[in-house]
VMD Tcl script that draws the C-alpha trace (Angstrom):
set ca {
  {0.00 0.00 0.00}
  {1.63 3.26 -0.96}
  {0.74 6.64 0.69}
  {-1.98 7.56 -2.12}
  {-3.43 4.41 -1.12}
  {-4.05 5.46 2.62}
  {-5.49 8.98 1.43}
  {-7.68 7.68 -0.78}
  {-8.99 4.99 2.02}
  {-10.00 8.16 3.95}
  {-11.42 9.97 1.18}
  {-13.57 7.31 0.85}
  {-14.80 6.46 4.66}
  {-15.13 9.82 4.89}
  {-17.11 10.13 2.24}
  {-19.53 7.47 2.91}
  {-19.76 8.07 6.02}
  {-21.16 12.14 5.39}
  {-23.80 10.32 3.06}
  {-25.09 8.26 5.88}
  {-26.37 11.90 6.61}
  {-28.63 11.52 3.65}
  {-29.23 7.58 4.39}
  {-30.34 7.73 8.15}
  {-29.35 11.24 9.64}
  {-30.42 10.40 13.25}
  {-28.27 7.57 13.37}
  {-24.93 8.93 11.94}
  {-26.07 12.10 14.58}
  {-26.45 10.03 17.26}
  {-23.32 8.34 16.94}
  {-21.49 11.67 15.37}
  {-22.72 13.26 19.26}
  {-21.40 9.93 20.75}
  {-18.07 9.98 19.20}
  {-17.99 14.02 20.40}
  {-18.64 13.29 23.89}
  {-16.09 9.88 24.04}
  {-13.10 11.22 22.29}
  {-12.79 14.68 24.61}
  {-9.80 15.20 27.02}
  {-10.70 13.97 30.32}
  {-8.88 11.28 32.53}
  {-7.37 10.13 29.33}
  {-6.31 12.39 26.54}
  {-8.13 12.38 23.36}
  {-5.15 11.36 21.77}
  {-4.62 8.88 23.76}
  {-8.07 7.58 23.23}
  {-7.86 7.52 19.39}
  {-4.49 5.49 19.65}
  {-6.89 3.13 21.80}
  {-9.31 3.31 18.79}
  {-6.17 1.82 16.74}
  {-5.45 -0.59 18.53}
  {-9.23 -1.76 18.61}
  {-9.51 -1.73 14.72}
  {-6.26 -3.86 14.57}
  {-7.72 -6.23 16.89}
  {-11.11 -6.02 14.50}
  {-9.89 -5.40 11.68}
  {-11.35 -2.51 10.01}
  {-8.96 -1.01 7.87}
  {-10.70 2.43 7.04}
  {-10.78 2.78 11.00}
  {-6.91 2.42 11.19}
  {-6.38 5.00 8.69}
  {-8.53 7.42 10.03}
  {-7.87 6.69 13.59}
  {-4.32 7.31 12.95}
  {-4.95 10.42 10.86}
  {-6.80 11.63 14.06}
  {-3.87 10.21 16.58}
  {-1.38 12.15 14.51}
  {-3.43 15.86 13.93}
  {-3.26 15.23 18.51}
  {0.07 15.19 18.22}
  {0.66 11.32 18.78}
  {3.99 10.39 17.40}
  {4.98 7.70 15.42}
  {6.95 6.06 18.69}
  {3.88 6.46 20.28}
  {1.47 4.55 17.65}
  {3.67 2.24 17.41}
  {4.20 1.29 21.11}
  {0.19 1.28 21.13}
  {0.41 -1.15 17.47}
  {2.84 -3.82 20.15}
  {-0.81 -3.84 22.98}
  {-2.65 -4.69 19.37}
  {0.04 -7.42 18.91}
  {0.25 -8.86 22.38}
  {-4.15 -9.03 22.54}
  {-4.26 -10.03 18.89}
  {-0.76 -12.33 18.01}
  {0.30 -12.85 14.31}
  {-3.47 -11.42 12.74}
  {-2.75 -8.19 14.92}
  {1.04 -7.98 13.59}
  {-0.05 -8.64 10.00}
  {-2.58 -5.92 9.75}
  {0.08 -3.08 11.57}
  {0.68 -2.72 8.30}
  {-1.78 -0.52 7.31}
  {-0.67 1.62 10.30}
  {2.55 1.88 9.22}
  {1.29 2.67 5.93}
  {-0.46 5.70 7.00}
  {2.78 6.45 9.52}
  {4.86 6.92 6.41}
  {2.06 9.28 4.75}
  {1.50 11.58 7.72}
  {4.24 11.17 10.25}
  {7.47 9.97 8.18}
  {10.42 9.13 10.14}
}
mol new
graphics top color blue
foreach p $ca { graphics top sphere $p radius 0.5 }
foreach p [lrange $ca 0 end-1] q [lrange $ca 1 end] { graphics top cylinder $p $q radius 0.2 }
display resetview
């Protein structure tokens, strides 16, 4: 998967996802409000809370949410290190399937947060 690949996996959920607006509107608001009220600063960080949300779509897998999830980590200011570090919790819950879809992850690392 090449960065191009990763941005245009984005494009796409997040495309799809604003026509669920057009689909079933109280739905995607109800869950749009949920996602608000989950993913603010409080005990835990927001960004630490979307790194959880990668590590939970490894363990799934969905790969749209690893994307975006790590789009979101990153625009928090999660690091790489720190993705990746959450990517070995994914491994250690999930074994070889977790490892082989940390790809993806990666994938979007090298787009938004190169080393």
């Amino acid at each position: 998967m090449t960065g191009e690949d990763v941005e245009e996996i984005r494009k796409n959920f997040m495309k799809h996802f604003g026509a669920l607006n057009r689909d079933i509107p109280e739905t995607r608001n109800a869950f749009s409000d949920l996602q608000k009220t989950v993913h603010k600063d409080g005990a835990l960080s927001a960004k630490v809370k979307e790194m959880m949300c990668i590590v939970v779509s490894i363990l799934n897998p969905c790969e749209s949410c690893m994307v975006y999830h790590t789009k979101q980590a990153i625009s928090l200011g999660a690091t790489r290190e720190e993705i990746m570090e959450a990517c070995g919790v994914a491994i250690v819950m999930g074994g070889g399937p977790a490892a082989a879809h940390i790809a993806t992850v990666q994938d979007a690392l090298d787009k938004w947060a190169p080393r």
